[in-house]
C-alpha positions as CSV (number, residue, x, y, z in Angstrom):
1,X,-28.7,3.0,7.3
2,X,-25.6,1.1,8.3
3,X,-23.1,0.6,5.8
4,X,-19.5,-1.8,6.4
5,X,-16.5,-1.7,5.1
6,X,-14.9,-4.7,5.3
7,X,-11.0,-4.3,4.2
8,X,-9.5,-7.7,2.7
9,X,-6.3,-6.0,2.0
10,X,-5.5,-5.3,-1.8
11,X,-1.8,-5.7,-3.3
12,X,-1.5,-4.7,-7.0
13,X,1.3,-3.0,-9.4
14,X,0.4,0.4,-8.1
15,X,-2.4,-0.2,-5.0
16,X,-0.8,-1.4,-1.4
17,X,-3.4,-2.0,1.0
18,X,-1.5,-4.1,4.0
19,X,-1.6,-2.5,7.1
20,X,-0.4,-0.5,8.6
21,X,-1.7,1.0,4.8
22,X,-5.0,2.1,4.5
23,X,-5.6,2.2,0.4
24,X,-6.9,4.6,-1.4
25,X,-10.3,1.7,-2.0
26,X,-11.4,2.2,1.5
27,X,-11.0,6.0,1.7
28,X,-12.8,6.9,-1.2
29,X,-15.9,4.1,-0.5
30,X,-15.8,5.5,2.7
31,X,-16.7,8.8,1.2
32,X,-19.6,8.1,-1.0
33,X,-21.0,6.2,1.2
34,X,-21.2,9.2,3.6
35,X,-22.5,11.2,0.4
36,X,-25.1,8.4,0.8
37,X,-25.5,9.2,3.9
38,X,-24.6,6.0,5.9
39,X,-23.4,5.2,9.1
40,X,-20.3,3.7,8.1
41,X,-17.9,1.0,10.4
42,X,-15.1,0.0,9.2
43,X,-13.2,-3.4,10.1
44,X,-9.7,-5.1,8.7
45,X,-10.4,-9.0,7.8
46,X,-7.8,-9.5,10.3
47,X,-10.7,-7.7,13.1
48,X,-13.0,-10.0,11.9
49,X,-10.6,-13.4,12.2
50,X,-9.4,-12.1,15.9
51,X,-13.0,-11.4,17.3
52,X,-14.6,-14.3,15.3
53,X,-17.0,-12.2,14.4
54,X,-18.7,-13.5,11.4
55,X,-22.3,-13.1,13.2
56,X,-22.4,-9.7,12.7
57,X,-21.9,-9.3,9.4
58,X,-25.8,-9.5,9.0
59,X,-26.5,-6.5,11.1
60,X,-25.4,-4.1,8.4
61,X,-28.0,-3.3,5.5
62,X,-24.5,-2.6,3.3
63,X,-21.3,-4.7,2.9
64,X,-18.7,-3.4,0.4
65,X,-15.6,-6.0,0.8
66,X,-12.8,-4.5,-0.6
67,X,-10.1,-7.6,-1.3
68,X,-7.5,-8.9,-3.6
69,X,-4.4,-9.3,-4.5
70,X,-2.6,-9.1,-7.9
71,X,1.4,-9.2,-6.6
72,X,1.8,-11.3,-3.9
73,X,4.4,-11.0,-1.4
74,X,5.0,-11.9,2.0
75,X,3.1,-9.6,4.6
76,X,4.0,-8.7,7.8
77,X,1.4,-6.4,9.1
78,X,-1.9,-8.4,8.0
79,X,-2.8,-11.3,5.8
80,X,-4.9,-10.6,2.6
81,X,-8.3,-12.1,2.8
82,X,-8.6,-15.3,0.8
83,X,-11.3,-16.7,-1.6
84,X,-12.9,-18.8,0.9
85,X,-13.2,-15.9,3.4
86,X,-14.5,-14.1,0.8
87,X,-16.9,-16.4,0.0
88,X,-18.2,-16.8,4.2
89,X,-18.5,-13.4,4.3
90,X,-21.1,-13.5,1.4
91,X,-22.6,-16.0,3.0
92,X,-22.7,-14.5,6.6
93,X,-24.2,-11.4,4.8
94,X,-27.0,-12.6,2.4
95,X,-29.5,-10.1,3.3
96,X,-27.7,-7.2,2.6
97,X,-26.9,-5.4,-0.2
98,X,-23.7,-6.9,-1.1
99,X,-20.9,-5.2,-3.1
100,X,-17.3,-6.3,-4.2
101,X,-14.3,-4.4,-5.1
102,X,-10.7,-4.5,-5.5
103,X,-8.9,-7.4,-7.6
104,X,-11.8,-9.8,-6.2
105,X,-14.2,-8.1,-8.5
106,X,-12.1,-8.9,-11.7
107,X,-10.4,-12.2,-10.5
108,X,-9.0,-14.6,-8.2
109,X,-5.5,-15.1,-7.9
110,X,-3.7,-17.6,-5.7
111,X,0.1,-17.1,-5.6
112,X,2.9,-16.3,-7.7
113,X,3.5,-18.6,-10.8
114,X,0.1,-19.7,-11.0
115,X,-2.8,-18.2,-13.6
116,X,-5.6,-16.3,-12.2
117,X,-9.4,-16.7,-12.6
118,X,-12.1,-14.3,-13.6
119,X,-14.4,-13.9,-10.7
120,X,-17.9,-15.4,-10.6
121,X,-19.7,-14.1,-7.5
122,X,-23.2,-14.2,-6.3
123,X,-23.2,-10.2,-5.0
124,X,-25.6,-7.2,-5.8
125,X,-22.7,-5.7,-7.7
126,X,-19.1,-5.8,-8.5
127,X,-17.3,-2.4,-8.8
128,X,-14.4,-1.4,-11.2
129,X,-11.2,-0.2,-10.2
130,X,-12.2,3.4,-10.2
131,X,-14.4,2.6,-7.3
132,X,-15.2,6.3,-6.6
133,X,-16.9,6.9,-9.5
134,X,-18.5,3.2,-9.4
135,X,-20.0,3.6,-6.6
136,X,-21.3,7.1,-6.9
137,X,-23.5,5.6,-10.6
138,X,-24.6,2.8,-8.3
139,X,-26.2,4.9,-5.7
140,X,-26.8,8.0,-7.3
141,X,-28.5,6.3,-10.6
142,X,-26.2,8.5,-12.5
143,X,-23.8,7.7,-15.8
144,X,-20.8,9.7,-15.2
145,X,-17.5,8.6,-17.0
146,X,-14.3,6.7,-15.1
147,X,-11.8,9.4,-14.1
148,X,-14.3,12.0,-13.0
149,X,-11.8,13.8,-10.9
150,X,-14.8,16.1,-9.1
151,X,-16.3,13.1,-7.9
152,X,-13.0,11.2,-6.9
153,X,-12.2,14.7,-5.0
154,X,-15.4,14.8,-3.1
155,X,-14.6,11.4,-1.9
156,X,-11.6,11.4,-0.8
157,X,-11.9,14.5,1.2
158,X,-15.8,13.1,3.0
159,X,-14.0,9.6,3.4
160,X,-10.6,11.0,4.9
161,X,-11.6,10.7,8.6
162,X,-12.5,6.9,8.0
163,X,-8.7,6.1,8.9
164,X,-9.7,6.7,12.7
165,X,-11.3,3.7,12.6
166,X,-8.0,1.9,11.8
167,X,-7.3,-0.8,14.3
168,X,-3.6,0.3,14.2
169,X,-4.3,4.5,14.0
170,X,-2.4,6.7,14.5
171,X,0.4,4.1,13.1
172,X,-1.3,3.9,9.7
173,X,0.3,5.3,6.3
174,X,-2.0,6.7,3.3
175,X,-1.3,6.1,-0.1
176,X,-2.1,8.9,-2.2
177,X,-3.0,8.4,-5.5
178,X,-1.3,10.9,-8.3
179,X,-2.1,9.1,-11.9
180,X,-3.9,6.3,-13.4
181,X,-2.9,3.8,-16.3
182,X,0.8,3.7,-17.5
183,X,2.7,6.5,-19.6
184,X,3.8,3.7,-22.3
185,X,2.1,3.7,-25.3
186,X,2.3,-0.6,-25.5
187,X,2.5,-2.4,-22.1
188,X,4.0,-5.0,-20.8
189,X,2.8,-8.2,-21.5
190,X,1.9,-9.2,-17.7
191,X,0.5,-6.0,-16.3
192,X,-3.1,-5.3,-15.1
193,X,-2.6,-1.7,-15.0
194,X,-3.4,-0.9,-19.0
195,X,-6.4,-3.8,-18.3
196,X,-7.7,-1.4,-15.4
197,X,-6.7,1.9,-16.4
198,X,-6.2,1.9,-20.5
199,X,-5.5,5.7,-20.7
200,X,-3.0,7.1,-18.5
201,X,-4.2,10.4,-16.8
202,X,-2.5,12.5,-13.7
203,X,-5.3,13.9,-11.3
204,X,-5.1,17.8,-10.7
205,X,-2.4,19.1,-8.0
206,X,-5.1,20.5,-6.0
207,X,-7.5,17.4,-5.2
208,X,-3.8,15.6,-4.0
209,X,-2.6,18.7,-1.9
210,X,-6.0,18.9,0.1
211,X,-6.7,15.2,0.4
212,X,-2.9,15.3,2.5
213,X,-4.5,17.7,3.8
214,X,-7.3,16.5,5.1
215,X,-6.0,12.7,6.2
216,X,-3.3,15.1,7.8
217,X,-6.3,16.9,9.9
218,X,-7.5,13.6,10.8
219,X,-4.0,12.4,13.0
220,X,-2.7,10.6,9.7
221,X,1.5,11.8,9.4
222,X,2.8,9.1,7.4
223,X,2.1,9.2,3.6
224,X,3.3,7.3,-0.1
225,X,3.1,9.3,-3.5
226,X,1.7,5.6,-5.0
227,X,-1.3,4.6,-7.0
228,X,0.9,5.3,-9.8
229,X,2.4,3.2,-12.1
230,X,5.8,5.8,-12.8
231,X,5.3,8.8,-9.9
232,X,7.5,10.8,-11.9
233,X,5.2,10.7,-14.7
234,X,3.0,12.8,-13.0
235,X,1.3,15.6,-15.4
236,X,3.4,14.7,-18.3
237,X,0.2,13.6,-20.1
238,X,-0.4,17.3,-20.1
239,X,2.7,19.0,-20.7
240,X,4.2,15.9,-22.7
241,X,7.5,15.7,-20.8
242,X,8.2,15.4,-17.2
243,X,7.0,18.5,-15.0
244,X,9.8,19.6,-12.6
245,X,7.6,22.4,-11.7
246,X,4.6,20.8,-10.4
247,X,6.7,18.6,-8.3
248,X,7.9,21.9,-6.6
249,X,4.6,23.0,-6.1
250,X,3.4,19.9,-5.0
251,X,5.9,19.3,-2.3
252,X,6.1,22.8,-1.0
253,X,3.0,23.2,-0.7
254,X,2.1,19.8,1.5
255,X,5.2,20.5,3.9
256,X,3.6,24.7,4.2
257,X,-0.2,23.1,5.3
258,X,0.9,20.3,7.4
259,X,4.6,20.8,8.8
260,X,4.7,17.3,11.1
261,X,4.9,14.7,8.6
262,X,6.7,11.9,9.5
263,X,7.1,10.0,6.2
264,X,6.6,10.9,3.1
265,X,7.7,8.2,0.8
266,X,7.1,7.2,-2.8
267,X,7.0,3.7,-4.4
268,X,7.5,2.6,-8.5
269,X,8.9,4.9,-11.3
270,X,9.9,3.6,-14.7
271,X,14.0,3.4,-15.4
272,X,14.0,4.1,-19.0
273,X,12.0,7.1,-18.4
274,X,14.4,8.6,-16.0
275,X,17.3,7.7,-18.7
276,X,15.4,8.7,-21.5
277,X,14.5,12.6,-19.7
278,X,17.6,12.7,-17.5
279,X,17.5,16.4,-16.8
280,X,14.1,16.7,-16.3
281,X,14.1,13.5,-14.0
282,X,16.9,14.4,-12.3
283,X,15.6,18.0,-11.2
284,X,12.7,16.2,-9.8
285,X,14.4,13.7,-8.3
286,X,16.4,16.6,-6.6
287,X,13.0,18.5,-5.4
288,X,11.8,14.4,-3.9
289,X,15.6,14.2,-1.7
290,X,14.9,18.2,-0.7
291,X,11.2,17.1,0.9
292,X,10.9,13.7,1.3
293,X,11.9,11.6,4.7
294,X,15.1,8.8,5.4
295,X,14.7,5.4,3.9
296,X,12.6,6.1,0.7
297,X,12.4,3.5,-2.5
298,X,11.5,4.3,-5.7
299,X,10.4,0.9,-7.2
300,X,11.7,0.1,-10.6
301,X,10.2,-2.8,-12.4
302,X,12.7,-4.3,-14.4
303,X,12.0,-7.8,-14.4
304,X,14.1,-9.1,-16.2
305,X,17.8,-8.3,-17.5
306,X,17.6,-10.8,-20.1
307,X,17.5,-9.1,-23.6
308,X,15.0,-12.1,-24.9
309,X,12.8,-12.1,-22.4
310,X,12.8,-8.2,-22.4
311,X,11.6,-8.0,-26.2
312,X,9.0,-11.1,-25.9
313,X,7.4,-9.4,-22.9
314,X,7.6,-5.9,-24.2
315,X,9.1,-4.5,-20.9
316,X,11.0,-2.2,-23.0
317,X,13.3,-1.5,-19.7
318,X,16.5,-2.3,-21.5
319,X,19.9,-3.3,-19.1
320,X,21.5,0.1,-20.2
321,X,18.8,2.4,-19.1
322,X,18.2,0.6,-15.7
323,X,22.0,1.1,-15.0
324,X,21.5,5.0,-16.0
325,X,18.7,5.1,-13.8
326,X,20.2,3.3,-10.7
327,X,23.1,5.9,-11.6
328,X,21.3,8.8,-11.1
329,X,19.0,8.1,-8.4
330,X,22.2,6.9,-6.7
331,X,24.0,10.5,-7.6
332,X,21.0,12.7,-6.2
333,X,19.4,10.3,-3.4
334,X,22.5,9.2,-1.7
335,X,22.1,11.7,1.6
336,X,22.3,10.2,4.2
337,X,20.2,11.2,7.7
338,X,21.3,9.5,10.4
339,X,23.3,7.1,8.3
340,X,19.9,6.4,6.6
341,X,20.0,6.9,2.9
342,X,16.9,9.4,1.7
343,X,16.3,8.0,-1.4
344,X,17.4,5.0,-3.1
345,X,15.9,2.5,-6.6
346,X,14.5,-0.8,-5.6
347,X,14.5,-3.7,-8.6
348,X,11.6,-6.1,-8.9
349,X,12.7,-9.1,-11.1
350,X,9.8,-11.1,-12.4
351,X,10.3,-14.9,-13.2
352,X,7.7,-17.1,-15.5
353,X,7.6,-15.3,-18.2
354,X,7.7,-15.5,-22.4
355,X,11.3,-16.5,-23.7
356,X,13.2,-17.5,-20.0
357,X,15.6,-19.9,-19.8
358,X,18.3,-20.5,-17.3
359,X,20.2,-18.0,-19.4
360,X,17.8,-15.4,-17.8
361,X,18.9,-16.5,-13.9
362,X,22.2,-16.3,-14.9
363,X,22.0,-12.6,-16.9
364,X,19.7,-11.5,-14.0
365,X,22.7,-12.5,-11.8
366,X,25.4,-10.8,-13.4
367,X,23.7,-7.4,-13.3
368,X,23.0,-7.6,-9.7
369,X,26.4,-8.5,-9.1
370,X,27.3,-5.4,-11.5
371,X,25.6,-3.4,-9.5
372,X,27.2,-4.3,-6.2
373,X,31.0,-4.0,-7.4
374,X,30.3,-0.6,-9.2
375,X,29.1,0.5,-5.3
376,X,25.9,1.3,-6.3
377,X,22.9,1.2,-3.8
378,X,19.4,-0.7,-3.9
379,X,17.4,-0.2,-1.3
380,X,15.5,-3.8,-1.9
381,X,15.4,-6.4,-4.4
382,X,11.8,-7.9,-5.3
383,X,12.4,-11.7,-6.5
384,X,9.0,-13.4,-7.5
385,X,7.0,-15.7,-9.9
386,X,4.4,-14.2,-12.2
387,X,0.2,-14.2,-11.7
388,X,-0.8,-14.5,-15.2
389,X,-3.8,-12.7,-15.3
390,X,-7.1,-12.5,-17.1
391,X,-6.9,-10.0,-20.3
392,X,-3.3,-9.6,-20.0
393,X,-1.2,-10.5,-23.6
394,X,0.6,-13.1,-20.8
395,X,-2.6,-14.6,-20.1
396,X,-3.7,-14.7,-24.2
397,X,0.1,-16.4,-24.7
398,X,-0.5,-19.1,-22.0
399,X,-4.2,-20.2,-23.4
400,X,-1.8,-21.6,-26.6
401,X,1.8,-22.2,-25.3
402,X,2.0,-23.2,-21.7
403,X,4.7,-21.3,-19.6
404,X,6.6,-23.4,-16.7
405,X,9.0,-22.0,-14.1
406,X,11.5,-24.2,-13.5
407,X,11.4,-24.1,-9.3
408,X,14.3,-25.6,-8.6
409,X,16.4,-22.9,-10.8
410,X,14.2,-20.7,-9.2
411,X,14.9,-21.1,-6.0
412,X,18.5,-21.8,-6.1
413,X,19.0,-18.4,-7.8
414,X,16.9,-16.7,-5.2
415,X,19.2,-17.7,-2.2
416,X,22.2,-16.7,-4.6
417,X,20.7,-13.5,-4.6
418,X,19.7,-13.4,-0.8
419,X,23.1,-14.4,0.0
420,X,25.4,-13.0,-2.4
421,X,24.1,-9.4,-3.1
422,X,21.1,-8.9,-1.0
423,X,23.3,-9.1,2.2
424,X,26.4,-7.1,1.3
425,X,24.1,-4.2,-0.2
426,X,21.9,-3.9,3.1
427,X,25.2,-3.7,5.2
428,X,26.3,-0.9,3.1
429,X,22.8,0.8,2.9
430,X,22.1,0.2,7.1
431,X,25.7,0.3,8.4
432,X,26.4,-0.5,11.9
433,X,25.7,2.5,13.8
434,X,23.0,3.8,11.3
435,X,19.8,4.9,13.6
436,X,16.2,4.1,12.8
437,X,13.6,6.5,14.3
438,X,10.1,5.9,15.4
439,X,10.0,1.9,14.8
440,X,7.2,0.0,16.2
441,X,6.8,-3.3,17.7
442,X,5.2,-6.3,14.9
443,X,5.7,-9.1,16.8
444,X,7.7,-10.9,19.5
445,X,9.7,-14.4,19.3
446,X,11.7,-15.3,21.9
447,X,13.9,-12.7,23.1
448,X,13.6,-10.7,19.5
449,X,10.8,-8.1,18.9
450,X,10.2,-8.0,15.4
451,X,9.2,-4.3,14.4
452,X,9.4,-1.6,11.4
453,X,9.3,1.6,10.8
454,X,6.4,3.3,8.5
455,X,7.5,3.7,5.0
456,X,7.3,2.3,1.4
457,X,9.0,-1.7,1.6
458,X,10.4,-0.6,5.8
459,X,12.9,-3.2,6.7
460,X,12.3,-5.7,9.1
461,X,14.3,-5.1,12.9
462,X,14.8,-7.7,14.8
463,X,15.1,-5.0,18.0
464,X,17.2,-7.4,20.9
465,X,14.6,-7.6,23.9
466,X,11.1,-6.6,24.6
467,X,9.9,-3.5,23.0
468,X,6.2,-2.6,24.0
469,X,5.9,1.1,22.3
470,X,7.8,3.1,19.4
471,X,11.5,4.0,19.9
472,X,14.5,4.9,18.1
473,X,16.9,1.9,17.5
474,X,20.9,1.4,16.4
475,X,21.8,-1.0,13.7
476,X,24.3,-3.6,15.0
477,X,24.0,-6.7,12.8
478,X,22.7,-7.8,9.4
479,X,20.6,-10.6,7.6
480,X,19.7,-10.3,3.7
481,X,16.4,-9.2,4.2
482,X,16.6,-7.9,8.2
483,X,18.5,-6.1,10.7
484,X,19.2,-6.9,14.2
485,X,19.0,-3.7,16.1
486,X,19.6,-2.0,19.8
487,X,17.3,0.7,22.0
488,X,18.5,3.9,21.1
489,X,20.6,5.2,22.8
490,X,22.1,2.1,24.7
491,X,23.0,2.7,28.2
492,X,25.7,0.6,29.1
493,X,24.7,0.8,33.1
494,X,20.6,-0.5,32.6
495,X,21.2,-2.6,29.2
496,X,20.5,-6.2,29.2
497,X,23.0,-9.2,29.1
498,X,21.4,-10.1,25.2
499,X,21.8,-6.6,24.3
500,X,25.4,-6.2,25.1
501,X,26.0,-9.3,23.7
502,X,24.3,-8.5,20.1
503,X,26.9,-5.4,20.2
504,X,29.3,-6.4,17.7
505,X,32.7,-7.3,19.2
506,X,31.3,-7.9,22.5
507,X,30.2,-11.4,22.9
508,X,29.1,-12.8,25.9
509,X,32.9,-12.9,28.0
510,X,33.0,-9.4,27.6
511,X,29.2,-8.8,28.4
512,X,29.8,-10.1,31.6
513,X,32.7,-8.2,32.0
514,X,30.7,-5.4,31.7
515,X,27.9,-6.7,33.7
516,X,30.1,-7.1,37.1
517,X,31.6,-3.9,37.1
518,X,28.5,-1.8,36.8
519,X,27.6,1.0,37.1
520,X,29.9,3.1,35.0
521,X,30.5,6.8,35.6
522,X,31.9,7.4,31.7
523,X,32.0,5.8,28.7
524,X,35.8,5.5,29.1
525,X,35.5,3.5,32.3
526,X,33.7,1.0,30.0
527,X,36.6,1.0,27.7
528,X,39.2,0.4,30.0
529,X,37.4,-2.5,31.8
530,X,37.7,-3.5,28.3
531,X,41.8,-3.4,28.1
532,X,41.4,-0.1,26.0
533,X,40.8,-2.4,23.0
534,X,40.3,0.1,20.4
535,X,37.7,-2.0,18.0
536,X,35.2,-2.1,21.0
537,X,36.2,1.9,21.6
538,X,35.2,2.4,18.0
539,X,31.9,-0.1,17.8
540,X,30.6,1.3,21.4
541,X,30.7,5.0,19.9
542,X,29.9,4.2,16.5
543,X,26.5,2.7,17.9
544,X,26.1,5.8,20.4
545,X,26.5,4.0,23.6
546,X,25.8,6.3,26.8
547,X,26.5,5.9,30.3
548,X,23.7,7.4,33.0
C-alpha cells in the first residue's frame, strides 16, 4: 500500500512547520504509517506547485495533508498551503482514503486580524492535534487516550528517517517537542493552545533524548526545543517548580550521543514565569547558554504592555515581569561567539484585541523604547494582528461585541517600531564585523542573494553577489529586519567592485582605488593606497579582510 504525505506547512503558537522545518505532524504520521506498514512518499505543497503535479495525487491509496496556519507571518522558505489548494487536493484525490490534520482539521484561518472558521470538509477523517495517537485509533481500531507517550515514542523514532525525503535535506531543522498545553491555570483569551491541549503535560526525558537521536542518525544536525508553549516549563507539572536538573540531563546527554550539532535552538518561554522562579530559571537558563548554539531566541509572548488590555485578555504577563525577564536572559545569554549573541528574549506584540485603544500603541511604544535606552537586547520583535479563533474566550467575546483594529494606527506604529527600535537594536545585536557561519542561499535579486542561517526566527542576509552554496559571511550594513553581509573572509585581491563598495567607509571612489592597484601583497599595502586613513584601517580589520 502507498501512503502520501502531503506537507501544507503548519504555523501555530508552539508548531513551526516552514521549511527548512520539518514539524513534528509529519514525523510522527510518517511513523504510524510505517507501523501500518506503508510505502510512504513524502512531498512539500511547494513540490507539488513547482512540478504541477496534481495528477498524481490519485496514484496513492492514502493521502494525509497535513496544513494550516494559526499565526501568520511572513515566510521565506515556503508558502503555507491555502484553502483552495486544499480543497484541489481533495479533489485530485477522491478515491483514496483521505485524511486531514494540522489547524485545517479544526479551522480555516486567512490572515491576521480576521476571525477564523471551523472546518467543514468532505474527507474520510479529520485528525486531532495529537496526531500520533489519532492516527494509531484510526488504523489500529484501538481507543487509547491523547498523550500516550509509548505510542508518540514509537512514532517518532519509525518516522525519524522520513526527513530524507525533504526537498531541502540535509538543510532541514527538527522541532522537537518537550510539553503539551500551557503551565497557566487560566489562559489567555486568544490562544489555541488550552483549546488543543487542555492539560499541560512534559513528555519523558528519554523519548526526547532518543528521537535527537535518531533524526540525528538520519543526517538531521540542526534542531529547536519547541512544541512547547514555555520550554522552561518542562517537567514542572511533575516536580511543581522548574527542574534545573533535567535540563542538565537533557542537554548533556544529546551533545555525549550526537557531538556535531550544528544548532540547537529553542523558541517561546513565558516572562512572568522566569520572574516569578528567578533562581531556578536562571540556573536553567545558564545550563541553555553552556549547550546551546550563536543566535538563539527565546520567544516571549507579551502582547501587549497595556495594563487594560493585559487584564481584559488575561495575559497575565504584567510590564514589570517582562522587564525582569528581558533582564535576566540579557545577564546570562549575553555571550557572544563570533560577535553573535548565544541567547537573547524575542517580544511578540499582539494587536486586535479586548480593551485596545490608541493608548495601547502608545504604552507598547514606550516600553520598547525603554528597552533600547536601558541597553538591553531583543533578538526580534513580532508585530501582528490577531486570528480570532474558534473556541477561544476571544472568539466567544467577538460573537457579541465586535473587535476592530484600527489599520491605519496600526501601521503607522509598526514602522515607528521598524524604524525607531527595531534598527538600532539589530546594529547592536549583529555589529559590523559580527560573522555568521553556515548561511545558505534563499533567493537571488539582482546582485543581492538573499540567504539565512538555520535557527529559531534566523535573520535575513542580504549576502552582496552570487552565492551558490553555504558559507560564512561578515556583517557590514543594517536594515530593521535584515543585514547586508560580505563572503567570509573577504579577499581584498579577488573581491568584487559591489563588495568593496558595500564595505562601510569605502564607497565606490575608493573601490576603484583599490581595484587599479591590485593585487596586494599585505593588508597594509591596502591601507596605504588608502592615505593610511585610520577608519578604513579599523572597518577593513574589524570585518576580517585578507589579502592572498
Amino acid at each position: 500500500m502507498k501512503a502520501l504525505i502531503l506537507d501544507g506547512y503548519v504555523d501555530e503558537p508552539a508548531v513551526l512547520g516552514i521549511p527548512p522545518y520539518v514539524s513534528h505532524y509529519v514525523r510522527y504520521a510518517a511513523g504510524i504509517l510505517a507501523m501500518k506498514n506503508y510505502d510512504v512518499t513524502y512531498r512539500t505543497i511547494d513540490q507539488i506547485r513547482s512540478n504541477k503535479s496534481w495528477d498524481d495525487l490519485p496514484f496513492f491509496d492514502l493521502v494525509l495533508i497535513i496544513g494550516g496556519v494559526a499565526v501568520p507571518g511572513k515566510y521565506v522558505g515556503g508558502e503555507p498551503m491555502s484553502h483552495s489548494e486544499l480543497e484541489k487536493v481533495l479533489q485530485a484525490c477522491k478515491k483514496s482514503i483521505r485524511l486531514v490534520a494540522g489547524p485545517f482539521s479544526s479551522f480555516q484561518a486567512r490572515k491576521g486580524g480576521t476571525k477564523a472558521v471551523k472546518s467543514e470538509l468532505d474527507v474520510d477523517y479529520l485528525l486531532g492535534p495529537d496526531i500520533a495517537v489519532d492516527l494509531y485509533n484510526y488504523f489500529f481500531e484501538s481507543q487509547k487516550n491523547s498523550n500516550d507517550w509509548e505510542i508518540v515514542r514509537n512514532a517518532s523514532l519509525f518516522g525519524a528517517s522520513i526527513i530524507r525525503q525533504h526537498p531541502r535535506y540535509p538543510n532541514v531543522m527538527c522541532e522537537i517537542e518537550l510539553s503539551r498545553g500551557c503551565e497557566r491555570r487560566t489562559h489567555c483569551s486568544f490562544c489555541v493552545e488550552p483549546v488543543f491541549y487542555p492539560r499541560f503535560t512534559s513528555r519523558p526525558v528519554r523519548d526526547v533524548i532518543d528521537e535527537v537521536s535518531e533524526l540525528y542518525s538520519h543526517g538531521c544536525r540542526a534542531f529547536r526545543f519547541g512544541r512547547s508553549a514555555n520550554v522552561l516549563a518542562y517537567y514542572s507539572d511533575i516536580n511543581g517548580k522548574p527542574c534545573p536538573e533535567v535540563f542538565k540531563d537533557l542537554y548533556e546527554t544529546i551533545w555525549q550521543r550526537c557531538p556535531q550539532i550544528d544548532v540547537l535552538h529553542h523558541d517561546n518561554a513565558n516572562p512572568a514565569f522566569i520572574a516569578n522562579y528567578e533562581r531556578e530559571c536562571s540556573q536553567i537558563l545558564e545550563t541553555i547558554v553552556k549547550w546551546d548554539t550563536p543566535g538563539d531566541v527565546l520567544s516571549f509572548g507579551v502582547e501587549s504592555f497595556d495594563l487594560r488590555v493585559i487584564k481584559m485578555n488575561n495575559i497575565m504577563n504584567f510590564p514589570d515581569q517582562v522587564l525582569k525577564a528581558i533582564e535576566i536572559v540579557n545577564h546570562v545569554g549575553l555571550v557572544r561567539i563570533d560577535g553573535v549573541p548565544k541567547l537573547l528574549p524575542g517580544i511578540n506584540l499582539l494587536y486586535g484585541l479586548i480593551g485596545e485603544t490608541k493608548q495601547t500603541y502608545e504604552e507598547n511604544f514606550r516600553w520598547l523604547k525603554s528597552i533600547l535606552d536601558r541597553d538591553l537586547l531583543l533578538r526580534r520583535i513580532n508585530v501582528r494582528q490577531v486570528i480570532i479563533e474558534p473556541d477561544t474566550p476571544l472568539y466567544r467575546f467577538s460573537q457579541m461585541k465586535k473587535l476592530k483594529l484600527n489599520k491605519e494606527i496600526f501601521n503607522s506604529y509598526k514602522q515607528k517600531i521598524r524604524e525607531q527600535i527595531d534598527l538600532p537594536m539589530i546594529q547592536k545585536v549583529f555589529p559590523v564585523g559580527c560573522i555568521l557561519r553556515k548561511v545558505y542561499p534563499e533567493y537571488k535579486e539582482g546582485k543581492i542573494t538573499f540567504a539565512r542561517q538555520l535557527g529559531s526566527y534566523p535573520v535575513l542576509v542580504g549576502v552582496v553577489g552570487e552565492m551558490l552554496s553555504t558559507s560564512d559571511v561578515v556583517v557590514a550594513d543594517h536594515g530593521p529586519r535584515s543585514i547586508t553581509a560580505l563572503r567570509y573572509p573577504l579577499n581584498v585581491n579577488t573581491a568584487s567592485f559591489d563588495e568593496l563598495v558595500h564595505i562601510p567607509t569605502i564607497g565606490q571612489k575608493r573601490a576603484r582605488k583599490i581595484l587599479l592597484a591590485r593585487p596586494f601583497k599585505s593588508l597594509e599595502e591596502v591601507i596605504e593606497t588608502l592615505e593610511n586613513d585610520q577608519e578604513c584601517s579599523r572597518v577593513l580589520r574589524q570585518i576580517g579582510a585578507v589579502v592572498s
